[in-house]
C-alpha positions in Angstrom: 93.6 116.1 115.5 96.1 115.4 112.4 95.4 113.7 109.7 97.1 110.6 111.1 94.8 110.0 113.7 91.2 110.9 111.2 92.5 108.1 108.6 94.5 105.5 110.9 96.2 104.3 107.7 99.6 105.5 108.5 100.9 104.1 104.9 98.7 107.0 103.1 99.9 109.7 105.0 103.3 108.7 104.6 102.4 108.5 100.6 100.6 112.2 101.5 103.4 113.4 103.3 105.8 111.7 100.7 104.1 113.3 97.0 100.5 113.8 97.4 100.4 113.7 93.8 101.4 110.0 94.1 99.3 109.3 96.4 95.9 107.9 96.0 93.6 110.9 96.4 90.1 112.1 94.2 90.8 114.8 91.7 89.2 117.0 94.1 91.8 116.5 97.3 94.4 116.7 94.7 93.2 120.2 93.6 93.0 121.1 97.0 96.8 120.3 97.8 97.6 121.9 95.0 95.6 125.0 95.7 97.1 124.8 99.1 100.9 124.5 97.9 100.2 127.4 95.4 98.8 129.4 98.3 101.3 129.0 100.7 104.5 129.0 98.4 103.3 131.7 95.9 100.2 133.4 97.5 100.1 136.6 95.3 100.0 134.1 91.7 96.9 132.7 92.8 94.0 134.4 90.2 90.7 133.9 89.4 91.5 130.6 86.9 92.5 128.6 90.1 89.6 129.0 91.9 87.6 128.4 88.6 89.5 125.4 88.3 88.2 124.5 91.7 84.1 125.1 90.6 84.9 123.2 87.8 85.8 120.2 90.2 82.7 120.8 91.9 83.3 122.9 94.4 81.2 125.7 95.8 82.3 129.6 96.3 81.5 128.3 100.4 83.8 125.1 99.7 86.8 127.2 98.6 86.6 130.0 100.6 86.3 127.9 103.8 89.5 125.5 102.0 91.3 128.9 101.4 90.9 130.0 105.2 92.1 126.5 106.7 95.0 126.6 104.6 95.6 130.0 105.8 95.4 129.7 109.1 97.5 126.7 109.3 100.0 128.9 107.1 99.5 132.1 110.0 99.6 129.9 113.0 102.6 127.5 112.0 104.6 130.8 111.3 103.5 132.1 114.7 105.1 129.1 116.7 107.9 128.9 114.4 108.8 132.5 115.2 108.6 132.9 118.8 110.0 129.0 119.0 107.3 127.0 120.6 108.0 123.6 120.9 106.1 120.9 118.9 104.1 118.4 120.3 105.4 115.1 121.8 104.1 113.6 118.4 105.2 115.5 115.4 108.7 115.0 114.2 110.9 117.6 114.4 112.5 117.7 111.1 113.3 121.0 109.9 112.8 123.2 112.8 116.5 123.8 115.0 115.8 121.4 118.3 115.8 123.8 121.5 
């Protein structure tokens, strides 16, 4: 499931997928996206002020860590299929990735 079919409101994911930081999100959701662009772009810059920064927001040591392993995983397992070149699903666009 993506996050197109959880909200059916394909004019916020576009927004999302657009600038989340445009978008219409809780200060929460924005930390996370912004936690989760740090993480994936610049993994070893991520220090103990981030996460506090998360706590501070509200969210608990369980909250982040289980954030910080989605994000991961999604990370791990989109480099996996981009690696060994396995195609995408009828219903995600192909943009970026060299069409087999």
């Amino acid at each position: 499931m993506d996050l197109r079919a959880e909200v059916r409101d394909q004019e916020w994911v576009e927004q999302i997928k657009t600038d989340y930081r445009a978008a219409e999100l809780t200060d929460v959701d924005r930390a996370l996206c912004d936690h989760a662009i740090k993480l994936t772009r610049t993994p070893a810059a991520v220090d103990p002020s981030d996460l506090d920064h998360l706590r501070k927001l509200g969210l608990s040591d369980r909250a982040i860590h289980d954030a910080t392993q989605v994000i991961s995983f999604f990370n791990y397992i989109n480099r996996i299929a981009d690696g060994l070149g396995v195609d995408l699903e009828p219903e995600m666009p192909a943009a970026g990735r060299d069409p087999r």
